[in-house]
TIRONU-672822 format. One record per atom (N, C-alpha, C): x, y, z; residue number from 1; atom name. Coordinates in nm, 2 decimals. Each point is the difference from the previous one (the first is absolute). Layout:
REM TIRONU-672822
c1/c2/c3/k/a
X/Y/Z/NUM/CA
...
END
This chain:
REM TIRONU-672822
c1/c2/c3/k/a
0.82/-0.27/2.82/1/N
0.03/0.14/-0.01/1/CA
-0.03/0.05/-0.14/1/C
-0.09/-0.07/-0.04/2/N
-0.06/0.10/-0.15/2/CA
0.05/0.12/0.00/2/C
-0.10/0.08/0.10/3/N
0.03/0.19/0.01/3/CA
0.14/0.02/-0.04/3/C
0.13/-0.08/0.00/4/N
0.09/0.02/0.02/4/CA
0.06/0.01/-0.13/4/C
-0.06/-0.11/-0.07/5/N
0.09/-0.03/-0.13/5/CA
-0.01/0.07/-0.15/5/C
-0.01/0.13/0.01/6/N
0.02/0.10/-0.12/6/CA
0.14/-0.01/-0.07/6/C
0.10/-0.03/0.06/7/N
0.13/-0.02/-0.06/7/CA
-0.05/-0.16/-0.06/7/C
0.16/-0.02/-0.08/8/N
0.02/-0.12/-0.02/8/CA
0.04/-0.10/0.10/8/C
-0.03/-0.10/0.08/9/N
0.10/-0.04/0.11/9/CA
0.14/-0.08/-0.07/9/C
0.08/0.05/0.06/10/N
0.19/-0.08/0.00/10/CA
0.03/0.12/-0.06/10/C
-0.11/0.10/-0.10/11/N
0.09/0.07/-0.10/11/CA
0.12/0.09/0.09/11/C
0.11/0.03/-0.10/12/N
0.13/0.00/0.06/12/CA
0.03/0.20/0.04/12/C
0.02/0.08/0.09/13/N
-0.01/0.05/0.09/13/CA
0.07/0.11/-0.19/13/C
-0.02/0.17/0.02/14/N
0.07/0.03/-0.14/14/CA
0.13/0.06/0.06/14/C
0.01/0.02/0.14/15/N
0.14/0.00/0.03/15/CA
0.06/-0.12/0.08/15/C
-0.09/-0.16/-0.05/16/N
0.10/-0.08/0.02/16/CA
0.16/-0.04/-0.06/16/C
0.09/-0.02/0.08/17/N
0.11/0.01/-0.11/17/CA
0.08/0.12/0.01/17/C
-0.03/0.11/0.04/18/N
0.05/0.07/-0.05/18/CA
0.06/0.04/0.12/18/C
0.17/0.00/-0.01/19/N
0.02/-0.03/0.17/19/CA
0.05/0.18/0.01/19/C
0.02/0.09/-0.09/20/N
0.03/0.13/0.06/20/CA
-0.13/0.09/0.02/20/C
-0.09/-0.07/-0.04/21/N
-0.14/0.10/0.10/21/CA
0.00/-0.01/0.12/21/C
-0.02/0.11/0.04/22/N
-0.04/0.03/0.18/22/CA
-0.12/0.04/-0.02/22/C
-0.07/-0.06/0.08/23/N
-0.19/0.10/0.01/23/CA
0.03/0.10/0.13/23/C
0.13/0.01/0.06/24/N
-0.04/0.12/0.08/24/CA
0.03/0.09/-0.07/24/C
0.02/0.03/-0.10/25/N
0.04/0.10/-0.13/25/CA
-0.07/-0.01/-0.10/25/C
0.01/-0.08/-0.09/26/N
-0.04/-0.04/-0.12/26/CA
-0.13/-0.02/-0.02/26/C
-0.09/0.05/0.10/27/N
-0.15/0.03/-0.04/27/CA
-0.02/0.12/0.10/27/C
-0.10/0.09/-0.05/28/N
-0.09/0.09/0.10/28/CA
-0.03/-0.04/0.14/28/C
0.10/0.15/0.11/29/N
-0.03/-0.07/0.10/29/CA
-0.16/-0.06/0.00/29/C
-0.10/0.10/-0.02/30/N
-0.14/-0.03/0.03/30/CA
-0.07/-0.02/-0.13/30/C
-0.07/-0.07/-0.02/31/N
-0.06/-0.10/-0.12/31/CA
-0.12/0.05/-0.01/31/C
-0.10/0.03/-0.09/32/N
-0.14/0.04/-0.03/32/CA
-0.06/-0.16/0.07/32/C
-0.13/0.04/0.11/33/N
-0.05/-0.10/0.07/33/CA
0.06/-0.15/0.07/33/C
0.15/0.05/0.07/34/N
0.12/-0.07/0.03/34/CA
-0.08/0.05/0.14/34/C
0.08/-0.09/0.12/35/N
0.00/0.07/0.14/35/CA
0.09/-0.08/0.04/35/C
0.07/0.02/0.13/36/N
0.09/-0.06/0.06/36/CA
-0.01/-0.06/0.15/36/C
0.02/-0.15/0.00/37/N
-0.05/-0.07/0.14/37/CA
0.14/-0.03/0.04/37/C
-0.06/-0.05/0.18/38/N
0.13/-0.02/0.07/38/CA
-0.03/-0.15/0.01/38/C
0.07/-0.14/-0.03/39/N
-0.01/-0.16/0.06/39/CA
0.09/0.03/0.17/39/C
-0.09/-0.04/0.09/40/N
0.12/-0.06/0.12/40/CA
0.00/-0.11/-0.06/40/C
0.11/-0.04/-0.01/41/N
0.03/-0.15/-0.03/41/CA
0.13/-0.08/0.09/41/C
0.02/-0.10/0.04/42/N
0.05/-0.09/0.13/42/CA
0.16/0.03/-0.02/42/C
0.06/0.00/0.09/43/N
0.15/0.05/-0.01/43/CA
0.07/-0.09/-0.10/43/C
0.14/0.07/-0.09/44/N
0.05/-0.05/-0.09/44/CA
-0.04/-0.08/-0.08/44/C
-0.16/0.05/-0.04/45/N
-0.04/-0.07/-0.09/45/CA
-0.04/0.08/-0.11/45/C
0.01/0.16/0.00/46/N
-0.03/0.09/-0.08/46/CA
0.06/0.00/-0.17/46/C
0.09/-0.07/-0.01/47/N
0.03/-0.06/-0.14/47/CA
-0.07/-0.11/-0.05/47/C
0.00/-0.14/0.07/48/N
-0.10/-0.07/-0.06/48/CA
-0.15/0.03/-0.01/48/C
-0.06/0.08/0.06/49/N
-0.10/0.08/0.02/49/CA
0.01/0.08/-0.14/49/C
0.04/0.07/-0.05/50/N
0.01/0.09/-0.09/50/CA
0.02/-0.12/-0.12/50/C
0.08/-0.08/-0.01/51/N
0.04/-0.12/-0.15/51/CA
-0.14/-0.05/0.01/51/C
-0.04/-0.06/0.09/52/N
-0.17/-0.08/0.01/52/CA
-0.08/0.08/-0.05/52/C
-0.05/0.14/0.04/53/N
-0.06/0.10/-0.08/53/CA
0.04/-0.02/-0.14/53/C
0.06/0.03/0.01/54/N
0.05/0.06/-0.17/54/CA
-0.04/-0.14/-0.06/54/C
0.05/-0.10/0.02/55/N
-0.03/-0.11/-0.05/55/CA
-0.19/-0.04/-0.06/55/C
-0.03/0.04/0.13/56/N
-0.15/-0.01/-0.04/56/CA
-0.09/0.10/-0.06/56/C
0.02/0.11/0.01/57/N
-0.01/0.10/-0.11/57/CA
0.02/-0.01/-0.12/57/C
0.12/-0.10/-0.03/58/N
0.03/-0.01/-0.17/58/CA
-0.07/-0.09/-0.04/58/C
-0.07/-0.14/0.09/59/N
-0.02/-0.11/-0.01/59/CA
-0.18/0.02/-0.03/59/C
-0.05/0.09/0.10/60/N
-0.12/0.01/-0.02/60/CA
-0.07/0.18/-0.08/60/C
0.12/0.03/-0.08/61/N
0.03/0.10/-0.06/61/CA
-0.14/0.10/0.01/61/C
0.08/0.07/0.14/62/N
-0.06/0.12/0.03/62/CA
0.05/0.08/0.05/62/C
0.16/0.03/-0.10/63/N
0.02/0.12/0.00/63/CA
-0.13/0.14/0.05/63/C
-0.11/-0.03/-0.09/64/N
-0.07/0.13/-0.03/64/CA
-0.05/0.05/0.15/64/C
0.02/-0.10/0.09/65/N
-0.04/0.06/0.13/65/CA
0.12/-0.01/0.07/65/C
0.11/-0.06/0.01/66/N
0.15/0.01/0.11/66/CA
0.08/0.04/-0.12/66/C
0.09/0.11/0.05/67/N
0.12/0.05/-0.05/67/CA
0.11/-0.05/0.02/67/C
0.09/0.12/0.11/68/N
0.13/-0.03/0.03/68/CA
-0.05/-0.04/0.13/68/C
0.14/-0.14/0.05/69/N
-0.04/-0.06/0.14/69/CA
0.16/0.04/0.04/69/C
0.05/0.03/0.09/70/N
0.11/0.08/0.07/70/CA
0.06/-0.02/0.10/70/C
0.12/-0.05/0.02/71/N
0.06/0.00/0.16/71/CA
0.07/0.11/0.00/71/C
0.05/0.07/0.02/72/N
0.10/0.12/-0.03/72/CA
0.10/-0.05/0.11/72/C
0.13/0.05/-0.07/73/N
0.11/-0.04/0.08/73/CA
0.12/0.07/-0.06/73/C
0.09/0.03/0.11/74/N
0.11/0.07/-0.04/74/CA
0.14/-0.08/0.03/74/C
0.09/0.12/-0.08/75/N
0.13/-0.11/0.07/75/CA
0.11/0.09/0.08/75/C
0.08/-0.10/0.05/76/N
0.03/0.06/0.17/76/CA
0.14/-0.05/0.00/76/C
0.10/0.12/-0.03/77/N
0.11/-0.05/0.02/77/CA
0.08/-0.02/0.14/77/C
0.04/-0.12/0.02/78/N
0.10/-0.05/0.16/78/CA
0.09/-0.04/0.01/78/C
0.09/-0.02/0.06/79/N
0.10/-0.08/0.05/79/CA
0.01/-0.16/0.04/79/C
0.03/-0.12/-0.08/80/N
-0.02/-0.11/0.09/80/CA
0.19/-0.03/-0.04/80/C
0.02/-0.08/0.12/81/N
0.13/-0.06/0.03/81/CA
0.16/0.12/-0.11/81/C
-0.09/0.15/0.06/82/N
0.09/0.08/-0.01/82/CA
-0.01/0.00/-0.19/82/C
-0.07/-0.03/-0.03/83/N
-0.02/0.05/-0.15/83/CA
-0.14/0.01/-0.03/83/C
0.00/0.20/-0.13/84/N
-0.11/0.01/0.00/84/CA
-0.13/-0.10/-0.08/84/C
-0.12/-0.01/0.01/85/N
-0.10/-0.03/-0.06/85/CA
-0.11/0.06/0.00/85/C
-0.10/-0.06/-0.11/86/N
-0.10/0.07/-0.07/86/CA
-0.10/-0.11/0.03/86/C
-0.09/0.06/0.14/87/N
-0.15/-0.11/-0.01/87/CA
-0.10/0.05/-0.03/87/C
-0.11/-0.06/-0.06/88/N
-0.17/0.06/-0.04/88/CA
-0.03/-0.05/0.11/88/C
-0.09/0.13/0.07/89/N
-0.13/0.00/0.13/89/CA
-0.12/0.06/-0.04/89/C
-0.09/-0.09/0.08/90/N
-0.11/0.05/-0.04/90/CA
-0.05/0.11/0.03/90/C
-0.07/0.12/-0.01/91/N
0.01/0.14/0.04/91/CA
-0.12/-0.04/0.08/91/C
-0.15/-0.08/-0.02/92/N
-0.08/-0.05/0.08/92/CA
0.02/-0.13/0.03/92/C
-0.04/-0.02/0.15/93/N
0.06/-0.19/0.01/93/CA
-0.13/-0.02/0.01/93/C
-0.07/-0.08/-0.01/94/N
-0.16/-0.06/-0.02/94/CA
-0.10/0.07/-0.07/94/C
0.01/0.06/-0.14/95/N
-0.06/0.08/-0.07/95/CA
0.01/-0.04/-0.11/95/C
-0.09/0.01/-0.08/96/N
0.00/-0.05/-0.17/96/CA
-0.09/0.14/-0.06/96/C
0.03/0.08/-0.04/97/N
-0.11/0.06/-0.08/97/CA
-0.04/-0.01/-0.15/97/C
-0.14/0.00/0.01/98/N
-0.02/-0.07/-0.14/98/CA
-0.10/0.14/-0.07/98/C
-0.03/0.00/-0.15/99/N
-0.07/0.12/-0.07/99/CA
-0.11/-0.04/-0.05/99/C
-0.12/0.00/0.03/100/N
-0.10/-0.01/-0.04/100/CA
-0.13/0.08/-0.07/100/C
-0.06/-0.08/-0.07/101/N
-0.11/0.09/-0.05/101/CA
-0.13/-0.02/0.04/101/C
-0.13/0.04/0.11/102/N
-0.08/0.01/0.07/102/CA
-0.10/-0.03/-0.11/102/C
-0.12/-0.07/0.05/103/N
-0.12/0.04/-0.08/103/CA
-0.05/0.12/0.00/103/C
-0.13/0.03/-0.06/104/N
-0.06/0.12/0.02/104/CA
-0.05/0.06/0.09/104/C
-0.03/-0.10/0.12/105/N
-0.06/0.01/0.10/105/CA
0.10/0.05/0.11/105/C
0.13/0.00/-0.05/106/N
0.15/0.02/0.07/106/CA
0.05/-0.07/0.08/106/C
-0.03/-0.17/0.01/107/N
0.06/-0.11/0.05/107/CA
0.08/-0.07/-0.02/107/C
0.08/-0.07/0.01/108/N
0.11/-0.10/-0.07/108/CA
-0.11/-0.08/-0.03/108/C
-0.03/-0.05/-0.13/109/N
-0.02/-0.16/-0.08/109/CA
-0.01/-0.08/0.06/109/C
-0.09/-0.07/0.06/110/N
0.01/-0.09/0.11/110/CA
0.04/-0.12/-0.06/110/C
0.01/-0.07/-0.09/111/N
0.11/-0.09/-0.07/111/CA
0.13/0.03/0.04/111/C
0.01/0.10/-0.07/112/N
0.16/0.06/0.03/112/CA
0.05/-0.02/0.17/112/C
-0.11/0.08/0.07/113/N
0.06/0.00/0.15/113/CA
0.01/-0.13/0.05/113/C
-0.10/-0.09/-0.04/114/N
0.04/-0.15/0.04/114/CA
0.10/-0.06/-0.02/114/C
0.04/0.05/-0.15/115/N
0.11/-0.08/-0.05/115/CA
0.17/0.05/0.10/115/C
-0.04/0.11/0.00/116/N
0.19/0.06/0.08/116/CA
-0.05/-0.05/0.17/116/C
-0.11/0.01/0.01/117/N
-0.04/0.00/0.21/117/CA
0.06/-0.22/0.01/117/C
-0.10/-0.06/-0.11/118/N
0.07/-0.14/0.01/118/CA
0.13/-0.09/-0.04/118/C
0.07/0.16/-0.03/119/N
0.18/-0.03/-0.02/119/CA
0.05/-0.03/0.13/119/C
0.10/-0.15/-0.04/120/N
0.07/0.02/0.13/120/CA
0.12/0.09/0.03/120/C
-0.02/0.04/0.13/121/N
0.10/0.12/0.04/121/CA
-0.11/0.10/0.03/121/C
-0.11/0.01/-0.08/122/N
-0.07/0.16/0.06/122/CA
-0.09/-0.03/0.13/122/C
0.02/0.11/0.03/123/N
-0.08/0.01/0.14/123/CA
-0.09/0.10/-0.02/123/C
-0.02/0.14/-0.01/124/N
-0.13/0.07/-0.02/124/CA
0.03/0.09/-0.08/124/C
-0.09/0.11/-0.09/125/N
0.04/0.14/-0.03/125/CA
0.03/0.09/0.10/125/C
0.03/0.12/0.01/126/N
0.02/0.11/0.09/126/CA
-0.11/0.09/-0.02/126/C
-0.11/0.05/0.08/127/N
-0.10/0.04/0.00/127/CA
-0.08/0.03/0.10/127/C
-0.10/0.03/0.05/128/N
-0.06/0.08/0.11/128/CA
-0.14/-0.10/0.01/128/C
-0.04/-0.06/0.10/129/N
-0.07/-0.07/0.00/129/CA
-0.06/-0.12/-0.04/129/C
0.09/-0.08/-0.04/130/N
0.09/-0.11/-0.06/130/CA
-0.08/0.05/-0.19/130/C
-0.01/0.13/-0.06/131/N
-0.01/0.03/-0.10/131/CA
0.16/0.06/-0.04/131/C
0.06/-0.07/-0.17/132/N
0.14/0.05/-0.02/132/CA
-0.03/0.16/-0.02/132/C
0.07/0.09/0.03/133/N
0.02/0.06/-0.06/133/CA
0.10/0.08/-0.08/133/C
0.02/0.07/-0.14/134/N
0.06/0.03/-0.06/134/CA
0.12/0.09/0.05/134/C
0.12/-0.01/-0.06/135/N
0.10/0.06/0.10/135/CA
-0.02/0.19/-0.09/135/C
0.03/0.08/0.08/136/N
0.01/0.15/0.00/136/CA
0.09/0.04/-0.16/136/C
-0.01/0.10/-0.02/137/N
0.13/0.02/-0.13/137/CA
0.09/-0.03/0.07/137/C
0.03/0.11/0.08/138/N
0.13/-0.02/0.03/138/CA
0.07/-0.07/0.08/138/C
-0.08/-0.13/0.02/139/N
0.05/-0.10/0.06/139/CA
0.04/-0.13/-0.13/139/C
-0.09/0.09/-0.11/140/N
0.10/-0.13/-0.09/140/CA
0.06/0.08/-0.06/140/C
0.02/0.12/-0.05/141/N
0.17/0.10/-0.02/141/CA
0.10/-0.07/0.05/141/C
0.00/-0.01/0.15/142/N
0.12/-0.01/0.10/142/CA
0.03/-0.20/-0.06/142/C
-0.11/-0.04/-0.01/143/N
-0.01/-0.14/-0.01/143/CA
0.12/-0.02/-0.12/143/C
-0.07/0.09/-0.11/144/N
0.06/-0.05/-0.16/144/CA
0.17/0.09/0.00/144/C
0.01/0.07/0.03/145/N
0.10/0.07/0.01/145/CA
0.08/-0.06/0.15/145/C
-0.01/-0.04/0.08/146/N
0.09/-0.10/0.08/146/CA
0.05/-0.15/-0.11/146/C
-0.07/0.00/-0.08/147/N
-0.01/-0.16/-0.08/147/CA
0.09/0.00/-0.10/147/C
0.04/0.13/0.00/148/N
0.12/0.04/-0.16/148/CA
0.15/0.06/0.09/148/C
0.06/-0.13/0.05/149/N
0.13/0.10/0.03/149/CA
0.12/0.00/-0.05/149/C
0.06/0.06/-0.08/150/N
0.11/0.00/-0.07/150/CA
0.11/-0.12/0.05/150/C
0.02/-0.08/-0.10/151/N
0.07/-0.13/0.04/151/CA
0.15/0.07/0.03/151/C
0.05/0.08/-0.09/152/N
0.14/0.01/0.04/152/CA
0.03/0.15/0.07/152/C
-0.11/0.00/0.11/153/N
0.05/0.07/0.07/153/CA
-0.08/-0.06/0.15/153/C
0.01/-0.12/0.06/154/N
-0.10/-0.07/0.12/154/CA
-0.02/0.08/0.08/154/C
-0.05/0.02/0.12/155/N
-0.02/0.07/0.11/155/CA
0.08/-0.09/0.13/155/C
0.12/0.08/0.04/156/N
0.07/-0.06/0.11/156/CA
-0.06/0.00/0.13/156/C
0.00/-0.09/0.07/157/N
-0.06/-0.04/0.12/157/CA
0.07/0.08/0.09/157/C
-0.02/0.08/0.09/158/N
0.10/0.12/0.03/158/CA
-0.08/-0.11/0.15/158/C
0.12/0.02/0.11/159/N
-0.05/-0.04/0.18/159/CA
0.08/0.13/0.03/159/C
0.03/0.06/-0.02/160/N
0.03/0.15/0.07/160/CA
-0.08/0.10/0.01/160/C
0.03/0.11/0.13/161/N
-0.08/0.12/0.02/161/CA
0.12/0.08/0.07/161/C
-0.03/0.11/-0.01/162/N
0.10/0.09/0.03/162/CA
0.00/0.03/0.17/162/C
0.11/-0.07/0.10/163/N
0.06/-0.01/0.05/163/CA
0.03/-0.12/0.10/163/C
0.02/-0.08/-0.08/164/N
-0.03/-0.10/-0.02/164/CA
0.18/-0.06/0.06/164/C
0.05/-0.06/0.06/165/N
0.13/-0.05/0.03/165/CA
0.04/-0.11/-0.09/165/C
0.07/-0.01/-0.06/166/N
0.08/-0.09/-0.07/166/CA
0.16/-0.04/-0.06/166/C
0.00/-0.06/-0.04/167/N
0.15/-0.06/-0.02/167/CA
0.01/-0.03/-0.16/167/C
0.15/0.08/0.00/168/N
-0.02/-0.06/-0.18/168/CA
0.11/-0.13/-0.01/168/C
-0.05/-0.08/-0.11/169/N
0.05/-0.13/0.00/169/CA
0.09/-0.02/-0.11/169/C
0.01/0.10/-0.10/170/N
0.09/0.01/-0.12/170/CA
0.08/0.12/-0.02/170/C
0.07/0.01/-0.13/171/N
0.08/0.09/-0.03/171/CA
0.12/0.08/0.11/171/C
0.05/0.13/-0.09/172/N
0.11/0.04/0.05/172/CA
-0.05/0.02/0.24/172/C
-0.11/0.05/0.00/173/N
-0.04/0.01/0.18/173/CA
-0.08/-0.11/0.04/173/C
0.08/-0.13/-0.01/174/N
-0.08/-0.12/0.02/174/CA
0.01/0.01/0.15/174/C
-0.10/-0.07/0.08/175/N
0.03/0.01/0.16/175/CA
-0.03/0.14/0.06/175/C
0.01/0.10/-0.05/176/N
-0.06/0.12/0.02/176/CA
-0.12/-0.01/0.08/176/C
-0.02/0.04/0.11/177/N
-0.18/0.04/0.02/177/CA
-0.04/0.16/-0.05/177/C
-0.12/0.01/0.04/178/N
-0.02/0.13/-0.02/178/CA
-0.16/0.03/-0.02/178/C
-0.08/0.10/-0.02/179/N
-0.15/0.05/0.02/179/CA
-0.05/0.01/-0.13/179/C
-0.10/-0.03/-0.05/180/N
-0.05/0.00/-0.16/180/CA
-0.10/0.15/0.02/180/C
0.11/0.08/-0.11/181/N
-0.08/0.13/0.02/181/CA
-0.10/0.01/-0.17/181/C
0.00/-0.11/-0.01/182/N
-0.12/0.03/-0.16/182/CA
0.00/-0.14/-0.07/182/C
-0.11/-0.02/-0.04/183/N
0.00/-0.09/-0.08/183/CA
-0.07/0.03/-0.13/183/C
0.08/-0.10/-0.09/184/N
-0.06/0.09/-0.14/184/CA
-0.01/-0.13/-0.10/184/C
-0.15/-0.08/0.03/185/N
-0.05/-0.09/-0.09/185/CA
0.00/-0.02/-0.14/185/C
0.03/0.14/-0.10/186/N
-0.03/0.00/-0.14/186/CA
0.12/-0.06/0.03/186/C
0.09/0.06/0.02/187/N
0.18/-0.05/-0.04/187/CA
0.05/-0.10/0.07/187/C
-0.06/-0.07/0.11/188/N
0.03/-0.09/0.07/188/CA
0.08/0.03/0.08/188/C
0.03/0.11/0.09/189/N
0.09/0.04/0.06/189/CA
-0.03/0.05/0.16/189/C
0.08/-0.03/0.04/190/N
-0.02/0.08/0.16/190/CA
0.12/0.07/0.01/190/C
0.02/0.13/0.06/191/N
0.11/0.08/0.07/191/CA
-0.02/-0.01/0.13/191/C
0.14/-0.05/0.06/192/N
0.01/-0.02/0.12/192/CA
0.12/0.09/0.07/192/C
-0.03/0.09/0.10/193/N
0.06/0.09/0.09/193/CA
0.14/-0.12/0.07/193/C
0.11/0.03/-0.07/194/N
0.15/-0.06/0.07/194/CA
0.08/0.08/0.10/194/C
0.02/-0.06/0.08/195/N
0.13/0.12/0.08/195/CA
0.14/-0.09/-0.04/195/C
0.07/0.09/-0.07/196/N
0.13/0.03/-0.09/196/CA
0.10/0.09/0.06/196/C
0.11/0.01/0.08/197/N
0.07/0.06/0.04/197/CA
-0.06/0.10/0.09/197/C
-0.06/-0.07/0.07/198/N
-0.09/0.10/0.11/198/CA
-0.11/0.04/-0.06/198/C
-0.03/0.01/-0.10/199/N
-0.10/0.11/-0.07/199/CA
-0.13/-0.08/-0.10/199/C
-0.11/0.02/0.04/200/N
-0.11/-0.04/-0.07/200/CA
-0.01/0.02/-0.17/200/C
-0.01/-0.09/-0.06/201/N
-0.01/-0.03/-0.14/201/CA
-0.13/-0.07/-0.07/201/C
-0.06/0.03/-0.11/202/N
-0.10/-0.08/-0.06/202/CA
0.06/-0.07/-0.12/202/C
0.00/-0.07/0.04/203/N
0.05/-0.15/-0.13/203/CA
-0.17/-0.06/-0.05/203/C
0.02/0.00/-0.16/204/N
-0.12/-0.03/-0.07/204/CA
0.07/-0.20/-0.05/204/C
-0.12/-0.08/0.04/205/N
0.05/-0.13/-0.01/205/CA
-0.09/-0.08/-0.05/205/C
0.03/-0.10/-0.04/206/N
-0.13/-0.08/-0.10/206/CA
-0.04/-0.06/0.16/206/C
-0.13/-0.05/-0.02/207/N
-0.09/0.01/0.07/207/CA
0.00/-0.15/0.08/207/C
0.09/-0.11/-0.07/208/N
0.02/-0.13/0.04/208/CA
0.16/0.02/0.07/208/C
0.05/0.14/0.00/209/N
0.17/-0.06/0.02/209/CA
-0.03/0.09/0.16/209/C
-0.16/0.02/0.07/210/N
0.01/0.02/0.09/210/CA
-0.07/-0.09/0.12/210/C
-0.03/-0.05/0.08/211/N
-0.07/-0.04/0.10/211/CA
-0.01/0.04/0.11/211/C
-0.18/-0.02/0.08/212/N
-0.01/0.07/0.09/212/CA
0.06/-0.01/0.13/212/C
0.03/0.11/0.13/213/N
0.05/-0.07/0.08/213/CA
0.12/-0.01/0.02/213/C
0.09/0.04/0.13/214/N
0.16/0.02/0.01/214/CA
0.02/-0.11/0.10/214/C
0.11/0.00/-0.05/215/N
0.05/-0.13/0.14/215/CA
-0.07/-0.15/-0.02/215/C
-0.02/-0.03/0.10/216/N
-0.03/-0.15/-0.04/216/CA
-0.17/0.00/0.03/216/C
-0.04/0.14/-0.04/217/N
-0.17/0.01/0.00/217/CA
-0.08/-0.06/-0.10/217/C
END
């Protein structure tokens, strides 16, 4: 891979180390002669996929043609054994996107494409006639900005829609049934329609102290 070796190879990455950089921030979404590809790559393998990249990139130092390599993933707050938690999901499940710089002729480096196509885990680029093609702006906008999500505020996994039957399982109207007349994801909340002394009521409840479903449904 002669073509390849304009860097130094092993030289060490200049945001290696540096564990509060984000590149879905901390550089230009779009880069002077950057583009952006899609990897299908084999299920749950989209992390090692992306460390193997990166690895050989630094190793056969060519940064000057691959950039940022990317799984984007967000986090998802749930309920397990009645207490909350915080998991990372992948926002694409068999996707790797990687940033590249084209020749002049406007092809990926054929070095380069060999090097990521004979990673294990990849399966093909995303492209139109088994040629990759580069993803749209604003398909990497949505990309880089899904990739940055505020840690201390996760996105709750909401299973409710408004009218919806359910049972609340905690607090002061535990055992209660009643109709989910809203659900409200920022806050983690559902209001659910009670009948209270004959009379319909909307009680606002955390989103885990309800479950779907009355009776033994």
């Amino acid at each position: 891979m002669a073509d390849m070796h304009r860097g130094k190879a092993g030289e060490k990455s200049q945001f290696e180390g540096t564990e509060t950089f984000d590149p879905a921030t901390d550089l230009p979404m779009f880069r002077d002669g950057m583009n952006w590809f899609v990897l299908r790559v084999a299920s749950n393998k989209e992390n090692s996929v992306q460390r193997t990249l990166l690895r050989k990139v630094q190793i056969e130092g060519i940064e000057h043609w691959v950039g940022r390599i990317m799984v984007p993933t967000e986090k998802v707050k749930s309920m397990k054994a009645g207490k909350p938690r915080i998991t990372e999901t992948k926002l694409y499940p068999g996707y790797v996107f990687v940033e590249m710089r084209l020749e002049n002729d406007g092809r990926i480096n054929q070095d380069v494409f060999f090097l990521i196509k004979e990673t294990d885990g990849v399966g093909d680029f995303v492209g139109t006639s088994g040629k990759p093609a580069p993803m749209a702006q604003h398909e990497v906008e949505k990309m880089l900005f899904d990739s940055k999500k505020p840690e201390e505020a996760p996105q709750v996994k909401m299973e409710f829609a408004k009218g919806d039957k359910v049972t609340i399982n905690e607090g002061a109207f535990q055992n209660y049934e009643g109709e989910v007349d809203e659900v409200l994801p920022d806050k983690g909340l559902v209001r659910v329609l009670v009948t209270i002394f004959g009379r319909q009521a909307p009680i606002e409840l955390e989103y885990w102290q309800v479950r779907k479903g009355i009776g033994d449904e």
